[in-house]
N, C-alpha and C positions, 0 to 999 in steps of 0.2 A: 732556339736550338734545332728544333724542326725544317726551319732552311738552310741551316748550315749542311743538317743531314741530307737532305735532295739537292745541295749544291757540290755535295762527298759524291755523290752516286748518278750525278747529272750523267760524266760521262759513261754509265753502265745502259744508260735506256737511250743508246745510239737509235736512229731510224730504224722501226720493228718491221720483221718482214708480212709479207702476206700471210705464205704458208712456204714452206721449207720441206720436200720430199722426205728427208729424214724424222721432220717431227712427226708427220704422221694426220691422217684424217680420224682424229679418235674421237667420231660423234659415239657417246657413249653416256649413260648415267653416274651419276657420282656423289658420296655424302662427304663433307666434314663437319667435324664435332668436335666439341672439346666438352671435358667431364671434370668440373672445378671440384667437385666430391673427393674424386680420385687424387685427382691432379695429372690425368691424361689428355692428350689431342690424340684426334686420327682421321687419317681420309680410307675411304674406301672406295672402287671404280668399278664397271663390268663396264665390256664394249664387243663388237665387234672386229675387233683387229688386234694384231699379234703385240703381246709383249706391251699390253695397253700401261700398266703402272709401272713401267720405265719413262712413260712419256707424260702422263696425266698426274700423277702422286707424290705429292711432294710435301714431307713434315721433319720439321727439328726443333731438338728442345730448345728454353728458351726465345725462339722465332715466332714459330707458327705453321699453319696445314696450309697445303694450296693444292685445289683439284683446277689445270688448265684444261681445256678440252674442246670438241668442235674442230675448226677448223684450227690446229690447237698452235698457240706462241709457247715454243716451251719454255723461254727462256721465264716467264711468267713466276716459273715455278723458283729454279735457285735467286733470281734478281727479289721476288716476293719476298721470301723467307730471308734474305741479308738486309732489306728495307726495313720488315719487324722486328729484326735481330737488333737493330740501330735505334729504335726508337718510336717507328711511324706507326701507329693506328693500319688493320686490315683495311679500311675503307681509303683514307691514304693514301696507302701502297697501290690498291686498287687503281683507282680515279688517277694516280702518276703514270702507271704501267699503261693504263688507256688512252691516256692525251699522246701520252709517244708511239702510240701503235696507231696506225693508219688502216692496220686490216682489223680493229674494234668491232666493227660490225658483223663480224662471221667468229668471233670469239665469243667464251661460255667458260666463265672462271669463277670457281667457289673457295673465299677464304676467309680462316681467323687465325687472332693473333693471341697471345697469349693472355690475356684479359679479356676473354671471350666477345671481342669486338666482330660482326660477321659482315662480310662484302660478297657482296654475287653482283656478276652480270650477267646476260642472256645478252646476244646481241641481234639486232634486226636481221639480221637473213642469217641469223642458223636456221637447220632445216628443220622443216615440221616434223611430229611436235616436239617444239621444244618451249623450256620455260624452266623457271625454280622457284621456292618456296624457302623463306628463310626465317628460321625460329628463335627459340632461347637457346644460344649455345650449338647451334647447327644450320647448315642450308643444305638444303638437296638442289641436283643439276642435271637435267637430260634433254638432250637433243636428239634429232633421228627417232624419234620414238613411235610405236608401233599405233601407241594411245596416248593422247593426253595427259593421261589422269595418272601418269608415272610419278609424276614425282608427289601428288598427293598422295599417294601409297605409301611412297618413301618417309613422307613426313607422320604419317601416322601409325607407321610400324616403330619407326625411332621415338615419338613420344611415349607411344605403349609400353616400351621394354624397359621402362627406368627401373633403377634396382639394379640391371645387367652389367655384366663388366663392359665398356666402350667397345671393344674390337665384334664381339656377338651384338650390341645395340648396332652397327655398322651394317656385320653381315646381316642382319634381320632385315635392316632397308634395302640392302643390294636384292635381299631375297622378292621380298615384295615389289622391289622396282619390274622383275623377271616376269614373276607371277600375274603381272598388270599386262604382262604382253612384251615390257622392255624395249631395247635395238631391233629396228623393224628390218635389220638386215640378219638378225640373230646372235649368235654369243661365241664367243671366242678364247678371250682372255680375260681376268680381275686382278684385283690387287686389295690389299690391306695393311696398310701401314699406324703402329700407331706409337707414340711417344709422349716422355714423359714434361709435363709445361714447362717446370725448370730444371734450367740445365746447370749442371754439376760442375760446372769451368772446368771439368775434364771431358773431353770429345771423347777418350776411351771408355768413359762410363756413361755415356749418353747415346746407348747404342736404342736399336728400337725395339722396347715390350713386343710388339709384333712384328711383321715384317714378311709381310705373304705374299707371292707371285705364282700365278698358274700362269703359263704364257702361250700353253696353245690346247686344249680340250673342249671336248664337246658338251661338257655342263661346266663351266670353270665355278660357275659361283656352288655346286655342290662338291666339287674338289678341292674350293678354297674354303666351304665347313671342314672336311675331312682335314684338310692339311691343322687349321684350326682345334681339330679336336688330339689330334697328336700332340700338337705342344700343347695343350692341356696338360699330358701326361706324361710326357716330359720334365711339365713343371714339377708334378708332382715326384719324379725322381730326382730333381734337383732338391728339393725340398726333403726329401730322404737321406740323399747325400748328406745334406746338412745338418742333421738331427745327428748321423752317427759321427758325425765328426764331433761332436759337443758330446757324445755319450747317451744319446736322447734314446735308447733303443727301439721304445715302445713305439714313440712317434715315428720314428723311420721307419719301422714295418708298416704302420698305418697308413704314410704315404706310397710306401712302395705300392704296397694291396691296389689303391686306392687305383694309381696308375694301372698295374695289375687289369682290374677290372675293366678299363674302357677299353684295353688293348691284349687284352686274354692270351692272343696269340703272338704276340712281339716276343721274339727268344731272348734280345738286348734286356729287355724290364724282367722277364724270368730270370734270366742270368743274375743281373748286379744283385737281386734279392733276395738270390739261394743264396751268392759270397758273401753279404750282409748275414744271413741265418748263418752262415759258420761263423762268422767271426763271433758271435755274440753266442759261440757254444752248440746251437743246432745242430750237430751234423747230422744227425738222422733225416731230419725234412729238408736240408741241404742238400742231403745226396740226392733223394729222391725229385727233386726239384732239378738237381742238375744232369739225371739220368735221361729224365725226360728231354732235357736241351738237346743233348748228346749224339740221343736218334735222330734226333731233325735235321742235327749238325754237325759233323766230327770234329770242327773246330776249334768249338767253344772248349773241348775236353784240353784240346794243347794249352789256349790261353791262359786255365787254371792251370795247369802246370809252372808258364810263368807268373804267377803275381807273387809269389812270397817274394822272390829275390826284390822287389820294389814292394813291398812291404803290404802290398794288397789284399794278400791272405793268410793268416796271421792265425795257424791250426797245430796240432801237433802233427809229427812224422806220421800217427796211426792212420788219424784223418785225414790227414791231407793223402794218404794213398788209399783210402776207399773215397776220396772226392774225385779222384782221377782215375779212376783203374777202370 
């Protein structure tokens, strides 16, 4: 069955280029994982160059994660993930994608496939240092590096964090990858992608848990915590949404709060939470909740104006004009 699949896909690993101007020189550090607890994978990257996990990061359910990188073959990335998608073992896919590549030896490719199979390579003349380290359920990869000892960092920040959700065990290793000294050119852009292992035979529902791109600041991996701690709380509004839709009320205030609290000053999580306290009778800490918005924003005061007509806010005449007035 296995050769029939690399004889499907022969003509996809045409002669590989060197390096391709558009893919990009992304010597950079990189983890994938996969968390069988969960049932997640995910890659995570920092580099020095723009827009690095458009070119290095590559995960889908069902499939698998691929970090390409170095002197990077992107195509590594979609031909990998349609290889595991079909049948092939990460090591496989790996060892095919490198007999057809002639520029192997300047490439640095981390991947696994959804039975937590792991493949790394490092190749002979990536540039110093480089190297990886590949574990239970994980490899780390960096090239260009300022020290050595990066990607041991990386492997032992990502052991340490178990218990974490995957995407924070990721950034923990991008973190320490930094903290070691990182890209001996410096820091630019990251990424963090991560997904769920099986896929749902619907593509519209196999979007990704995470999905994080900084693509040009000057700490990206402490911009891509921040970006990370938003949809935290986010989630936690989704998950409030959810509760009032079922009637759940107490739990939707809990998750609102909850949200609330990491982001104290978002008027968007003030807002939904004060329209949540009316609907469920509040108006008094309603109002005052959305007095507050008010000053900050005159906006918000018209938008409650529109929600009843779409059914969003749901008061009497009395309240609903001391919620706007």
């Amino acid at each position: 069955m296995k050769q029939i699949i690399l004889l499907f896909l022969l003509p996809l690993l045409t002669k590989a280029q060197f390096f391709k101007k558009e893919d990009g020189l992304a010597h950079t550090f990189s983890i994938v994982a996969i968390d069988t607890a969960t049932g997640e994978m995910g890659v995570g990257v920092q580099s020095h160059w723009f827009s690095v996990g458009n070119v290095v990061a590559w995960a889908k359910s069902g499939a698998g994660v691929v970090a390409t990188q170095s002197f990077v073959n992107k195509s590594f990335g979609p031909k990998g993930l349609l290889m595991m998608e079909n049948g092939l073992s990460a090591v496989e896919t790996l060892n095919t994608l490198l007999t057809a590549d002639e520029g192997r030896e300047v490439r640095q490719v981390g991947m696994i496939d959804i039975y937590g199979n792991v493949a790394t390579h490092t190749g002979t003349n990536c540039v110093d240092y480089a190297g990886h380290i590949t574990g239970e359920n994980y490899s780390v990869q960096a090239n260009m590096m300022l020290n050595k000892t990066v990607p041991e960092a990386m492997s032992k920040a990502f052991e340490a964090s178990k218990g974490q959700s995957l995407a924070e065990r990721i950034l923990l290793a991008l973190q320490a990858a930094q903290n070691e000294g990182g890209d001996i050119r410096g820091k630019q852009s990251a990424a963090i992608r991560v997904v769920k292992v099986e896929s749902t035979g619907e593509p519209w529902n196999d979007d990704y848990i995470v999905d994080l791109r900084v693509d040009d600041h000057e700490n990206p991996i402490v911009e891509i915590a921040r970006l990370l701690n938003v949809q935290r709380a986010y989630e936690y509004m989704n998950a409030g949404d959810l509760y009032v839709e079922t009637g759940e009320m107490e739990n939707a205030m809990k998750a609102y709060n909850a949200a609330m609290q990491m982001f104290p000053d978002n008027l968007e999580m003030q807002y939904w939470t004060a329209i949540t306290l009316a609907n469920n009778g509040d108006i008094e800490k309603a109002d005052k909740m959305l007095k507050e918005v008010y000053q900050k924003d005159e906006n918000w005061r018209e938008l409650t104006k529109r929600l009843p007509k779409v059914n969003l806010l749901n008061v009497s005449d009395e309240a609903f004009n001391q919620l706007t007035k």
